[in-house]
C-alpha positions in Angstrom: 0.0 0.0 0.0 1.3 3.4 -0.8 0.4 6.6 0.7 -0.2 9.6 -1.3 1.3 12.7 0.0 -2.2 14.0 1.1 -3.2 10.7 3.3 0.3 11.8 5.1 -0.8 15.1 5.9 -4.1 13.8 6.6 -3.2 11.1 9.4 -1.1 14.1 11.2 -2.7 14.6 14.3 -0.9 17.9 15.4 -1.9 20.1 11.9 -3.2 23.6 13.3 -1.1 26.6 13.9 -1.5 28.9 16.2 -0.5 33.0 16.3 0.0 34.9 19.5 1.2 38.8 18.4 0.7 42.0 18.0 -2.3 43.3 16.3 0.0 44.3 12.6 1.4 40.3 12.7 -2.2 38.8 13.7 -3.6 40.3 10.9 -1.4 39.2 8.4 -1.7 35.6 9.3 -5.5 35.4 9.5 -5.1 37.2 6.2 -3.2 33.6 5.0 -5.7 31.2 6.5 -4.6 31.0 10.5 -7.7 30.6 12.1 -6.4 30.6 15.8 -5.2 34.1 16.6 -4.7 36.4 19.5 -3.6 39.6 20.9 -2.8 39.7 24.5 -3.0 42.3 27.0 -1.0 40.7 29.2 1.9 38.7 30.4 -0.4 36.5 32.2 -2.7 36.5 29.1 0.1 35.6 26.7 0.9 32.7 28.9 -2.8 31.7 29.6 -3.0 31.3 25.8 0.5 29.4 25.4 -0.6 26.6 27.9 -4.3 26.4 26.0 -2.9 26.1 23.4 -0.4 23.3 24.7 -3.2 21.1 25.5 -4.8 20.9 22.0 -3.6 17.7 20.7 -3.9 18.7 17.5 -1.8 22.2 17.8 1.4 21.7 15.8 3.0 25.1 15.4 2.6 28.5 18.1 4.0 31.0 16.7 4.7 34.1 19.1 6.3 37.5 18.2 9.4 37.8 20.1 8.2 41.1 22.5 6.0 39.0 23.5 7.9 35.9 24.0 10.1 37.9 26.3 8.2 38.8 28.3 7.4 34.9 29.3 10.5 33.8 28.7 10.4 31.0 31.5 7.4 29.4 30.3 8.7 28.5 26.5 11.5 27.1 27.8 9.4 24.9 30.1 7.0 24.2 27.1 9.7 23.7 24.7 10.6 20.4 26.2 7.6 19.2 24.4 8.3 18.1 20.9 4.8 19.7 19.5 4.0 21.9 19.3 6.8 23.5 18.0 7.3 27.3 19.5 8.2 29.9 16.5 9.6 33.0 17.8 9.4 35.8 14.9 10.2 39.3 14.9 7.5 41.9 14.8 7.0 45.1 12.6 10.2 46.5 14.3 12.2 43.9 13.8 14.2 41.5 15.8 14.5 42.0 19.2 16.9 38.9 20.0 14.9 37.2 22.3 14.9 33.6 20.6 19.3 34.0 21.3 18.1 33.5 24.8 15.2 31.1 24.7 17.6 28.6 22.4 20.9 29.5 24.8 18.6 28.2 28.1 17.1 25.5 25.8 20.8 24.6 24.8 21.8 24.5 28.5 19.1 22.2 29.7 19.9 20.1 27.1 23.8 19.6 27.5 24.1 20.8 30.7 26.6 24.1 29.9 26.0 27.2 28.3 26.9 27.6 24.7 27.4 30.9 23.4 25.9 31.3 20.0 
């Protein structure tokens, strides 16, 4: 039996991205088809979401801009232990702000045990 390409993305369990940003990056992801979107207010929102979203089986990709990401730094690195869904850190409409240097340097740590300066 072969399996075409589609019956392989079809028996993926963990197919639905998710968007946590500002209102500018939101908006252009919803504008490509991401249905699961949000804007926090918060620190506490932004982490609220990052867990919910965590416990959706079928979440394969979060994407977070990387203002916000800092600001919950100790959270993705918990959640990144978890092989999906996969945490995205992208820049915003200001550009990068370096904060995925840090999350992969403590990520890099935990994993080897030293710190690795990249």
């Amino acid at each position: 039996m072969s399996l075409s390409p589609t019956t392989v993305v079809d028996s993926m369990s963990s197919d639905k991205i998710a968007v946590i940003g500002d209102r500018d990056t939101v908006t252009g992801f919803r504008l490509v088809g991401v249905n699961e979107c949000a804007v926090p207010k918060t620190p506490t929102e932004t982490r609220d979401l990052l867990y919910q979203y965590f416990r959706d089986p079928t979440m394969g990709l979060v994407i977070i801009t990387e203002p916000l990401a800092a600001e919950v730094e100790e959270t993705i690195v918990e959640l990144s232990q978890s092989p999906v869904p996969v945490i995205l850190l992208v820049p915003d409409r200001n550009g990068t702000t370096g904060a995925y240097e840090t999350v992969l340097k403590e990520l890099i740590r935990r994993a080897v045990g030293i710190e690795i300066n990249i």
